[in-house]
C-alpha positions in Angstrom: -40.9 9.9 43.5 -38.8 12.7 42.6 -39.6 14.5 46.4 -38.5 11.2 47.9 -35.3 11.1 45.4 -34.8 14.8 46.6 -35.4 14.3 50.0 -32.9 11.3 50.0 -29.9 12.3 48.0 -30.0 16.1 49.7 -30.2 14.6 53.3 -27.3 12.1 52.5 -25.3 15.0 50.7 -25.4 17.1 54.0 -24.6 14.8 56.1 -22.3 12.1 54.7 -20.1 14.9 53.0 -19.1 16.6 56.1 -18.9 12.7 58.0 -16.9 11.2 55.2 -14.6 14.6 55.1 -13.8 14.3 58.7 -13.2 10.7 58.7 -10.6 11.5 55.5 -8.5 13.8 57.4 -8.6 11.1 60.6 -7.2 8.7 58.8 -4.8 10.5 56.5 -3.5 12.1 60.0 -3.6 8.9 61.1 -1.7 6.8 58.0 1.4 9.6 58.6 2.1 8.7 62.0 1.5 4.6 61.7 -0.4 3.2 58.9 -2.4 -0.2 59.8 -3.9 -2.9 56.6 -7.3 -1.5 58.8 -7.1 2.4 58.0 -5.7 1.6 54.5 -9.2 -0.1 53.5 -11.3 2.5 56.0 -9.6 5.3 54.1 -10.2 4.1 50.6 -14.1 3.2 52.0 -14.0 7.1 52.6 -12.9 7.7 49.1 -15.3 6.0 47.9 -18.1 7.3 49.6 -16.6 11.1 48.9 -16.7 9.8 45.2 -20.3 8.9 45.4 -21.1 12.5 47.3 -19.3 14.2 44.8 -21.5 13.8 41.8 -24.7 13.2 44.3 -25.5 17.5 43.4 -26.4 15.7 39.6 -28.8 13.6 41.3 -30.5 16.6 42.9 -30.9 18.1 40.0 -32.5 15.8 38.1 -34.8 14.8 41.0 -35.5 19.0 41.3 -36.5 18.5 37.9 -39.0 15.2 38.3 -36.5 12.9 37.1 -36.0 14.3 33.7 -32.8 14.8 32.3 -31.5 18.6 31.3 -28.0 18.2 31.9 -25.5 17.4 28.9 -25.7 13.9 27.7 -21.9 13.0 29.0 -23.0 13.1 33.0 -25.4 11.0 32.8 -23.7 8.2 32.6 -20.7 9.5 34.2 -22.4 9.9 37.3 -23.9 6.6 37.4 -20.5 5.1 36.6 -19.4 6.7 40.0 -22.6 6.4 42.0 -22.5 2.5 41.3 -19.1 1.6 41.7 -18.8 3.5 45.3 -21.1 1.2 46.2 -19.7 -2.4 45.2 -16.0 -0.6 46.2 -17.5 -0.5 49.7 -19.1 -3.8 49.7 -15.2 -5.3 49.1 -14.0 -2.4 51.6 -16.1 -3.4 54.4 -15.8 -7.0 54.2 -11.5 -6.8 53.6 -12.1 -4.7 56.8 -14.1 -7.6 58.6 -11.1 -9.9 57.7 -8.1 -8.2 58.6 -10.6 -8.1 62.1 -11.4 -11.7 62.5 -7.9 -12.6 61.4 -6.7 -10.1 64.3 -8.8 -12.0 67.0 -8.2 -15.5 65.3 -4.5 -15.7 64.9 -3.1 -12.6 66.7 0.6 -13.2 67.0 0.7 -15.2 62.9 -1.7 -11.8 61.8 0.8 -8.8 63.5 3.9 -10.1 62.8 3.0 -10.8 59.0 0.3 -7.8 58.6 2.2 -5.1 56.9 1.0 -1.7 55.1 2.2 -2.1 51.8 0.4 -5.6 51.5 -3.2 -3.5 51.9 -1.8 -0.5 49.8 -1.5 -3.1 47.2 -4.8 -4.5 47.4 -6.3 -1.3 47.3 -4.4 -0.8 43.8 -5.4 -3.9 42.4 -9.0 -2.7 43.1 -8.9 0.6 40.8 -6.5 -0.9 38.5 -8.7 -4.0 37.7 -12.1 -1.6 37.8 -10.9 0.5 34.9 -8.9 -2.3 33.1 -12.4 -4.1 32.2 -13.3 -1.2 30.3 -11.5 -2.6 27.6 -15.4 -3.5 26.5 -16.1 0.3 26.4 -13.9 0.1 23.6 -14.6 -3.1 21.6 -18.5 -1.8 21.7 -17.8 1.5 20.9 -15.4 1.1 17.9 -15.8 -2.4 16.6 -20.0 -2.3 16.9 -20.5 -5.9 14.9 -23.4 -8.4 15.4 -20.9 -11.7 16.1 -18.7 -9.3 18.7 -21.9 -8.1 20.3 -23.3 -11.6 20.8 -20.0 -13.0 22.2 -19.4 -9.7 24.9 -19.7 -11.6 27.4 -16.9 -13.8 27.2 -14.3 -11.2 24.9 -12.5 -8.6 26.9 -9.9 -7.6 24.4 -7.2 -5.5 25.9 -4.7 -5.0 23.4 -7.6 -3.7 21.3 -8.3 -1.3 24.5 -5.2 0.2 24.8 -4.7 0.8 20.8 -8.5 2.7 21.2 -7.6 4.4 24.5 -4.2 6.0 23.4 -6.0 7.1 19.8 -8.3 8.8 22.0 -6.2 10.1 24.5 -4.0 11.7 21.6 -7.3 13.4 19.9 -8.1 10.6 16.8 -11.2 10.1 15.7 -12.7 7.1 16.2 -12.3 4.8 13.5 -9.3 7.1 12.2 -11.5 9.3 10.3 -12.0 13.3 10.7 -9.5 15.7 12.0 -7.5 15.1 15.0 -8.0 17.1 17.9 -6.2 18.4 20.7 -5.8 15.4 24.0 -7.8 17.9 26.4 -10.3 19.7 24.1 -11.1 16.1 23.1 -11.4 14.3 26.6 -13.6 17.1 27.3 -15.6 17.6 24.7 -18.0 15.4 22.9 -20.8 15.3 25.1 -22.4 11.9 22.9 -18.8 10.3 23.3 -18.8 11.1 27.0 -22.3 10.1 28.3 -21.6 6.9 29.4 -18.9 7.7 31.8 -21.2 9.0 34.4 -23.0 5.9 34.3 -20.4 3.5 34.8 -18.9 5.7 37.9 -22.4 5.8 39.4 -23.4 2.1 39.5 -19.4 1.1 40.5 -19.1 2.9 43.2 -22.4 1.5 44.6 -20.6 -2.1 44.2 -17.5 -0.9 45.4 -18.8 0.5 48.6 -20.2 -3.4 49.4 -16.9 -4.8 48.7 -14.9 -2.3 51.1 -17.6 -3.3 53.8 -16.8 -7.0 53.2 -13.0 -6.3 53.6 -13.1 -4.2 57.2 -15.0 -7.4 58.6 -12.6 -10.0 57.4 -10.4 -7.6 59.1 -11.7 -7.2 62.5 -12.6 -10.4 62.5 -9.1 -12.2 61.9 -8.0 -9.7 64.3 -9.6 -11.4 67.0 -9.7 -14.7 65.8 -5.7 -14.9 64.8 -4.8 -12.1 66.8 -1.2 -13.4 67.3 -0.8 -14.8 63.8 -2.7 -11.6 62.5 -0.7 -9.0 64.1 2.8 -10.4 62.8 1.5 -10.7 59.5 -0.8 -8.0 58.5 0.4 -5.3 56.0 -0.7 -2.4 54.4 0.4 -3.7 51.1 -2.3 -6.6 51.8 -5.0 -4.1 52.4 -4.0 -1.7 49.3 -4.1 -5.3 47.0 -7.3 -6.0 48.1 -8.8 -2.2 47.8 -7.3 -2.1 43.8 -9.2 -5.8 43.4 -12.7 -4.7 44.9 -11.9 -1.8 42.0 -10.9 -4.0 39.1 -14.0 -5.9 40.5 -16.7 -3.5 40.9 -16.1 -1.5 37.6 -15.5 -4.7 35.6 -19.0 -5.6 36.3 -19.9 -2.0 35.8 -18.8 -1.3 32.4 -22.5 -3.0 31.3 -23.4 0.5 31.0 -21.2 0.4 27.8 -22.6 -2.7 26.3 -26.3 -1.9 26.9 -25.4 1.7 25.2 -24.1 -0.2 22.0 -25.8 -3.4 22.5 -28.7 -1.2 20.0 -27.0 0.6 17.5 -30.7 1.7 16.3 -31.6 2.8 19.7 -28.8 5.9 21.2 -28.3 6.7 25.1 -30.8 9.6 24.4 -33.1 9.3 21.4 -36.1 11.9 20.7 -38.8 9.9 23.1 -36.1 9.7 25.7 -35.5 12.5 28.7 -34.5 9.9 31.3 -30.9 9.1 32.2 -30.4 5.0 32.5 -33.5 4.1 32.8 -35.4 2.9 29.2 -33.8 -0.5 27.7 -35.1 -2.0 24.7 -35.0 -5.7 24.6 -31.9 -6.3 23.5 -30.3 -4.3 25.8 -32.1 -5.9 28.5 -30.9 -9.1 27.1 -27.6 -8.3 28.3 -28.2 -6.1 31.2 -30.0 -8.9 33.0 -27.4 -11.6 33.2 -24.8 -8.7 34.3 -27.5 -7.9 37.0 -27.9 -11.0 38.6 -23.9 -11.7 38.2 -23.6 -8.6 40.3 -25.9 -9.7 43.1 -23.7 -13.3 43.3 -20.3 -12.1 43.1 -20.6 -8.4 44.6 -23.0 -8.7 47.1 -24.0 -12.9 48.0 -20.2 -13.5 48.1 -19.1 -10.2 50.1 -22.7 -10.4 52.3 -21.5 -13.8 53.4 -17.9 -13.2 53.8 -18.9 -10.5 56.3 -21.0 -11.9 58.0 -19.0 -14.7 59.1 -16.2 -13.0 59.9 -18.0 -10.7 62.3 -20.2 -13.6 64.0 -16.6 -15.2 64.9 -15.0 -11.8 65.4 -17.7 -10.9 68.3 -17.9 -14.3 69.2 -14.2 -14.9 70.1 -13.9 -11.4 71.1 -16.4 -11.8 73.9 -15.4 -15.2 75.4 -12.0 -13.6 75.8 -12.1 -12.4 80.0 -9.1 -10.1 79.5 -10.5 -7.7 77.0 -12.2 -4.7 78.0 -15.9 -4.3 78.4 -15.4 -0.4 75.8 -13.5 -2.9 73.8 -15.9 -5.1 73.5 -18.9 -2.8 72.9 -17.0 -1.4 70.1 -16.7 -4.8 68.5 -20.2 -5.5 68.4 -21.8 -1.8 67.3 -18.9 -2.2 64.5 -20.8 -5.9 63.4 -24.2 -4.2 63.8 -23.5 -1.3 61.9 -22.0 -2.8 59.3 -24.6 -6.0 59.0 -27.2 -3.0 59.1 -25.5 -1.3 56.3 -25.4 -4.8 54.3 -29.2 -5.4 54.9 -30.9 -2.0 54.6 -28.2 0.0 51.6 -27.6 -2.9 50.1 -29.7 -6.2 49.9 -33.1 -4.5 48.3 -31.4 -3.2 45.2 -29.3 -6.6 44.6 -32.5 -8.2 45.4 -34.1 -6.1 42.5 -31.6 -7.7 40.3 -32.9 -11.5 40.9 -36.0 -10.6 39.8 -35.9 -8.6 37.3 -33.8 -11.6 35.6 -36.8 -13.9 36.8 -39.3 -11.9 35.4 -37.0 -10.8 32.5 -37.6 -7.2 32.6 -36.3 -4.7 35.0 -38.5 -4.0 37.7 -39.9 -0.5 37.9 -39.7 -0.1 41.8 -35.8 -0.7 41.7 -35.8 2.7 41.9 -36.7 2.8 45.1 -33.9 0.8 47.1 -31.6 2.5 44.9 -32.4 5.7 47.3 -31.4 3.2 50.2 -28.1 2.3 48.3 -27.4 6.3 48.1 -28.2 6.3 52.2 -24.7 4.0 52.3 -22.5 7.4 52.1 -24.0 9.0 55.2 -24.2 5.2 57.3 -20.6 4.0 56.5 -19.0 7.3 59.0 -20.9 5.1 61.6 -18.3 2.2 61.0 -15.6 4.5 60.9 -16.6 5.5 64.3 -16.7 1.9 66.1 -13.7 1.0 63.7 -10.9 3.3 64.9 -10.5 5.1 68.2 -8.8 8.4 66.3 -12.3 8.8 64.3 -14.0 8.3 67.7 -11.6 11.2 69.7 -12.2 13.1 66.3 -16.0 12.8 66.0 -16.4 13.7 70.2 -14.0 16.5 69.7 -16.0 18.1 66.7 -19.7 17.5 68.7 -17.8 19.4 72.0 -16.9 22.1 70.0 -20.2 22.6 67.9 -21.7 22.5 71.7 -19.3 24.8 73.0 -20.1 27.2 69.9 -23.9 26.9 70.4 -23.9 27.4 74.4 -21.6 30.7 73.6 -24.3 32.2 71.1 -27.1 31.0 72.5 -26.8 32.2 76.5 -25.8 36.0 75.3 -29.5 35.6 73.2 -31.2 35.3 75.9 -29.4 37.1 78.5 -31.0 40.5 77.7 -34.5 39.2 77.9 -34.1 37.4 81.4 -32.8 41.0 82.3 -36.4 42.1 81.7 -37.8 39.8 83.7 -36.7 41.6 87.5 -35.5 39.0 90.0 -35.1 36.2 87.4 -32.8 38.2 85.4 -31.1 39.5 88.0 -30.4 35.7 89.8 -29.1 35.0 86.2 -26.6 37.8 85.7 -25.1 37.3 88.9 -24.6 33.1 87.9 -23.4 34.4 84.7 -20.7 37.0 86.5 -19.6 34.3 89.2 -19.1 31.8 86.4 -16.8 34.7 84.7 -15.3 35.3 88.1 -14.4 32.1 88.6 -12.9 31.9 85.0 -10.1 34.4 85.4 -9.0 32.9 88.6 
C-alpha cells in the first residue's frame, strides 16, 4: 500500500503542479484584461488544486516511510485539513462552472447582460469565509471539552464563543487563561499538540472543495448555452466569487469533524503511545460522530453537486448541439469539457464518498477507503484537463508550452546524433547536407 500511495501522490505532484501552475498564470493574465463569472471559479478550482499539491510532499513522506507517521504532530492534521477541502472546494467549483455554462446556452441574452464579475468574486468569498467560519467547533471542543456539549456538537456552532477563543489565541493566551502569555507568532507557530489538527481539516476540505468547484463550472457552461441571451446580460464575477466563498464555508464546515473526532475522546489523544498513524485509528466514540459527518458529506458535497453537474452538462451539450450555427471546434469542446469533468466526478470522486455510505452502514470505517482516497489525490492532475476544454487562453497556452518543449527537444536531440550519422559515410554525409540546406534556407 505505501508503493501504490507513493507511486500516486509523486505522479500527481509532477504533473498536476506544473498543469495547475500554468493554468494559474492563464487565467490571472487572463482576469486582468477581462474577467468572466467562468475564469473566476476556474481560477479559484486552480487554487485549490495548488493547495492540495502544496502539502501533497507530506504525503510522500509518510508513504516513503510505509505509512507511519515521523513528522511533528501539527501536520498531520493540517495537511488533511487541506488535502480534503481542495477536494469538496472543486466539487462546488466544477459544478458553479457547469452552471454559469448551461445558463449561457439556456438564456444567453437574460445570462450576459446580468452575468457580472463581482457577482462570482463574491461567491468565491462566501466559499472561504463560510469554510473557516464553521471552525467555531474547533473551539467549543477544544476549550469547553464537557460531556452535554460533546453530545449536542452536532447541532451547537457557537460563534461568539469562537471568536472570544480565536482572538485569545491569536494574542498568545493560554487556553483556558492559565500559564504565561506568549508572543502571537511564536504561539501560532508553536505547539505542535495544539496544531495537529490543522493539517487534517485542510486535507479532507480541500478534497470536498475541489467537487463543489467542478459542480459550479457545469452549471456554468451549461446555462451558457441554455440561457445564452439571458446568461450573458446577467452573469457577474461577483456571482462566481459568492458562490466560490460558499463551496468554502461549505466544504470546511463539514470538515472541521477532524476537530470533534480529536476531542470527541478526551482519554484517547491525536497520537497516543500505540499510535504512529496520522487520521486513521478511531475509537468508538469518535466513530460515533465521524460516521454521521461522513455520510452528510457524501449527500450534500458530492450527491447534490454530482447531480447538479450532471444535469447541467446533459442540457448544456444537448442544446449546444441542436444549435446549426455553432461551430463543429465549438462544439467538440463542449462535449470533452462534460466528459472530463463527468469522468472526474466518477473516477476522483464517487469511490471515496461511496466509502462513506458504508462505512455508516456497517458502522465502522472501512479499511479499503484508503484506496479511492489515492483516486481522490489523482483530482489535482485531471482537473488541468477541464481547464483545457473550458477556456481557449488555457488551450493557446497549453499548445504553446508542448511547441516549445518540442522545439527544445528537436534542437538537442538532432546535434546528438549528428556526429554519429557522420560516421556512417554516405548516410552522414546525405544528412549534413539536409541539415546545411535547412540552415541555408533559414538565413534567407
Amino acid at each position: 500500500m505505501s508503493l501504490l500511495s507513493l507511486a500516486v501522490y509523486t505522479v500527481t505532484f509532477v504533473t498536476g503542479l506544473p498543469l495547475n501552475l500554468l493554468a494559474f498564470c492563464v487565467f490571472v493574465v487572463k482576469a486582468r484584461r477581462r474577467l468572466l463569472p467562468a475564469d473566476v471559479l476556474l481560477l479559484n478550482l486552480t487554487v485549490s488544486d495548488l493547495v492540495l499539491l502544496a502539502f501533497l510532499p507530506i504525503r510522500i513522506a509518510e508513504a516513503s516511510w510505509e505509512m507511519n507517521w515521523k513528522m511533528p504532530d501539527f501536520l498531520c492534521p493540517l495537511s488533511g485539513l487541506l488535502f480534503f477541502s481542495s477536494i469538496y472546494l472543486t466539487t462546488l467549483s466544477l459544478t458553479g462552472v457547469s452552471v454559469d455554462r448551461y445558463l449561457s446556452v439556456a438564456f444567453p441574452l437574460r445570462y450576459k447582460a446580468g452575468r457580472r464579475p463581482s457577482y462570482a468574486m463574491v461567491a468565491v468569498a462566501l466559499f472561504w469565509v463560510a469554510a473557516f467560519s464553521h471552525c467555531s467547533v474547533i473551539y467549543v471542543v477544544q476549550y469547553q471539552a464537557r460531556d452535554d456539549l460533546l453530545r449536542s456538537l452536532p447541532t451547537l456552532i457557537c460563534y461568539d464563543s469562537m471568536w472570544r477563543t480565536l482572538s485569545s489565541r491569536l494574542c498568545g493566551n493560554k487556553p483556558g487563561g492559565y500559564g504565561p502569555r506568549q508572543k502571537p507568532g511564536w504561539s501560532l507557530l508553536t505547539s505542535p499538540e495544539k496544531k495537529e489538527t490543522e493539517a487534517g481539516f485542510i486535507f479532507y476540505s480541500s478534497i470536498y472543495i475541489s467537487s463543489l468547484f467542478l459542480m459550479a463550472i457545469s452549471v456554468e457552461r451549461y446555462l451558457g448555452v441554455a440561457f445564452p441571451i439571458k446568461y450573458k446580460l446577467r452573469r457577474r464575477p461577483a456571482y462566481a466569487t459568492a458562490a466560490s466563498m460558499v463551496f468554502w464555508v461549505v466544504g470546511c464546515a463539514h470538515c472541521s469533524i477532524v476537530y470533534i473526532v480529536q476531542y470527541q475522546d478526551l482519554n484517547r489523544t491525536a497520537f497516543s503511545d500505540n499510535r504512529s498513524h496520522c487520521y486513521e485509528d478511531f475509537s468508538d466514540k469518535q466513530l460515533l460522530v465521524l460516521l454521521p459527518v461522513r455520510l452528510e458529506l457524501f449527500l450534500v458535497l458530492f450527491c447534490l453537486p454530482f447531480t447538479v453537474t450532471i444535469f447541467c452538462y446533459v442540457n448544456f451539450v444537448r442544446i449546444l448541439v441542436a444549435l446549426p450555427n455553432i461551430p463543429v471546434r465549438r462544439k467538440q469542446r463542449a462535449v470533452g469539457l462534460a466528459v472530463a469533468t463527468l469522468f472526474n466526478f466518477v473516477v476522483c470522486f464517487a469511490p471515496y464518498n461511496l466509502s462513506h455510505v458504508v462505512g455508516f452502514v456497517q458502522n465502522k470505517s472501512p479499511t479499503w477507503r484508503v484506496y479511492p482516497l489515492l483516486l481522490s489525490t489523482l483530482n489535482a492532475a485531471l482537473d488541468p484537463a477541464i481547464f483545457y476544454f473550458s477556456s481557449t487562453a488555457v488551450q493557446r497556452a497549453f499548445t504553446k508550452c508542448l511547441a516549445g518543449l518540442w522545439h527544445k527537444l528537436r534542437t538537442f536531440v538532432v546535434p546528438c546524433h549528428l556526429p554519429c550519422l557522420t560516421c556512417c559515410g554516405e548516410g552522414g554525409r546525405e544528412v549534413e547536407a539536409a541539415s546545411g540546406d535547412e540552415a541555408e534556407g533559414s538565413t534567407t
